[in-house]
C-alpha positions in Angstrom: -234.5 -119.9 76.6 -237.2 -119.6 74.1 -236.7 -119.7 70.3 -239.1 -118.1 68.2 -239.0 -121.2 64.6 -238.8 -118.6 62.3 -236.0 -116.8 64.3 -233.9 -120.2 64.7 -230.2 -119.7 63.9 -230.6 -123.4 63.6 -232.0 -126.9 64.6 -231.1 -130.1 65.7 -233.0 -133.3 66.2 -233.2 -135.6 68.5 -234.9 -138.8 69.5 -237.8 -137.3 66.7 -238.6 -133.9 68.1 -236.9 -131.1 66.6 -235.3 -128.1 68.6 -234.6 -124.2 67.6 -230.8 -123.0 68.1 -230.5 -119.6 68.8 -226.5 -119.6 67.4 -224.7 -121.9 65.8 -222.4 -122.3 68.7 -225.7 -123.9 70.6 -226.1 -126.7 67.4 -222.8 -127.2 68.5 -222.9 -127.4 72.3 -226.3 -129.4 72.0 -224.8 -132.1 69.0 -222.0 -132.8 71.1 -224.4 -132.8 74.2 -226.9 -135.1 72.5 -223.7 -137.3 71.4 -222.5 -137.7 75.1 -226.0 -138.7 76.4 -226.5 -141.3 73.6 -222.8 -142.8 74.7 -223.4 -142.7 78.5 -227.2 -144.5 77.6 -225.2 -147.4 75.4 -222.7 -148.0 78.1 -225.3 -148.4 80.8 -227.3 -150.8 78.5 -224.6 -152.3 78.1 -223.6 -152.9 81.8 -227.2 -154.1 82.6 -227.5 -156.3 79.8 -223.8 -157.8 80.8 -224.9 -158.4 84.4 -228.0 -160.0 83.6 -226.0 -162.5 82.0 -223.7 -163.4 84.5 -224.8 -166.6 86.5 -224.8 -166.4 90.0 -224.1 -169.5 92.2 -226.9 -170.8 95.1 -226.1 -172.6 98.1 -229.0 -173.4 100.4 -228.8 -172.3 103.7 -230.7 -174.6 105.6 -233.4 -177.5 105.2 -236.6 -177.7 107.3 -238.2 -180.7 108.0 -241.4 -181.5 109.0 -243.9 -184.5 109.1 -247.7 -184.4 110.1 -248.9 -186.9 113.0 
């Protein structure tokens, strides 16, 4: 849906570019929107930053050996 700026029941921001609400009701649905995506985006940097911390054992599976005559 477009939103004509001078029309805009009201705006939100987010991540630096500003957006035009056509109700109140939409601030609301969007905030709590915009709130939900910034928790889901923590949690999965959070998960990736966790398992690249965790150490992971090696065991080599086999040895070639070779000689030149």
């Amino acid at each position: 849906m477009m939103v004509d700026e001078k029309r805009a029941a009201a705006t939100a921001v987010y991540q630096g570019t500003t957006y035009y609400l056509c109700a109140l009701m939409c601030k609301r649905a969007f905030d709590a929107a915009s709130r939900e995506i910034d928790h889901q985006k923590d949690a999965l940097l959070d998960e990736v930053s966790r398992r690249m911390e965790q150490t992971v054992e090696q065991t080599p599976l086999f040895t070639i050996r070779w000689s030149l005559a």
